[in-house]
C-alpha positions as CSV (number, residue, x, y, z in Angstrom):
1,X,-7.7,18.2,19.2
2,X,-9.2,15.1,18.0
3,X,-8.1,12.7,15.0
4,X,-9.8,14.7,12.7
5,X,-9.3,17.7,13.3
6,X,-7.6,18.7,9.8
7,X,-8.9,15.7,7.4
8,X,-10.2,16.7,4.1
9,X,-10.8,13.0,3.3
10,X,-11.5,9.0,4.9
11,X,-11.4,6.1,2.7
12,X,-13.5,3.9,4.3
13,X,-12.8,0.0,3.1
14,X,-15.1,-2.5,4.9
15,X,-13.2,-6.0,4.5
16,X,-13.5,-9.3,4.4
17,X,-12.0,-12.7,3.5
18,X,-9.3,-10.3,1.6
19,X,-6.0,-11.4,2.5
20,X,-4.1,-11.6,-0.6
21,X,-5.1,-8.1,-2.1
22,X,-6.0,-6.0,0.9
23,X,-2.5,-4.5,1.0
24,X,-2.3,-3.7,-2.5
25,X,-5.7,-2.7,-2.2
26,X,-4.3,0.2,0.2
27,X,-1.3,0.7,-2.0
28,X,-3.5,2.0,-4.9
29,X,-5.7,4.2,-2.5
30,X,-2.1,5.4,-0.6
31,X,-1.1,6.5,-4.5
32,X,-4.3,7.8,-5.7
33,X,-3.8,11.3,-6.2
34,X,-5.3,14.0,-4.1
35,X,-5.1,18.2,-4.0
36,X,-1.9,19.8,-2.4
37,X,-2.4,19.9,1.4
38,X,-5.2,17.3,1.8
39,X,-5.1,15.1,5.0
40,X,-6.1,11.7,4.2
41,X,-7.1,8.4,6.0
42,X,-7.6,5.2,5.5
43,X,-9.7,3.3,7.7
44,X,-10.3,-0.4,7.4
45,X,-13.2,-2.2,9.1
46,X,-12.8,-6.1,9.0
47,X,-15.9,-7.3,8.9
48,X,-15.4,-11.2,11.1
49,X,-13.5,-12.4,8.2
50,X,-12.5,-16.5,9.0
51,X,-9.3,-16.1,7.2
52,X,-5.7,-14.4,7.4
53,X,-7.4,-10.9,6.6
54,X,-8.1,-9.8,10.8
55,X,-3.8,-10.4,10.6
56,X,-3.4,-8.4,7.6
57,X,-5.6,-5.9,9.0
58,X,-3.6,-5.2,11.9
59,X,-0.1,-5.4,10.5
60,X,-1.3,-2.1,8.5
61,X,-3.0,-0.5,11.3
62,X,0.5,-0.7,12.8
63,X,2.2,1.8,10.6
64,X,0.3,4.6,11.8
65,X,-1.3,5.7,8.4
66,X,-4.1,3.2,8.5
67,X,-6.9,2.9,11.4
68,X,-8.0,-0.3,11.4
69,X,-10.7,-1.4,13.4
């Protein structure tokens, strides 16, 4: 079994430079609504931003619902 094996949907959110609205940026996709049953991702890709964003990044990679890369 591989990580995505069962995913009906990936949100795929290249950022940069995005510090102060990357996490409510995930909020709205984490509420957005979806059909019953539907496995969901989020996968951010930071992009060499020269700010606070890489940080950001991977403090929401950390709770396990986000891949960040």
């Amino acid at each position: 079994m591989n990580a995505t094996d069962g995913l009906d949907l990936s949100v795929v959110m290249p950022v940069y430079n995005e510090p102060h609205t990357l996490s409510a940026s995930v909020a709205r996709v984490r509420k957005t609504n979806v059909a019953d049953g539907w496995r969901t991702q989020i996968i951010l890709v930071e992009d060499g931003s020269s700010d606070a964003t890489p940080g950001t990044v991977r403090e929401l990679g950390a709770r396990g619902d986000v891949i960040a890369l």
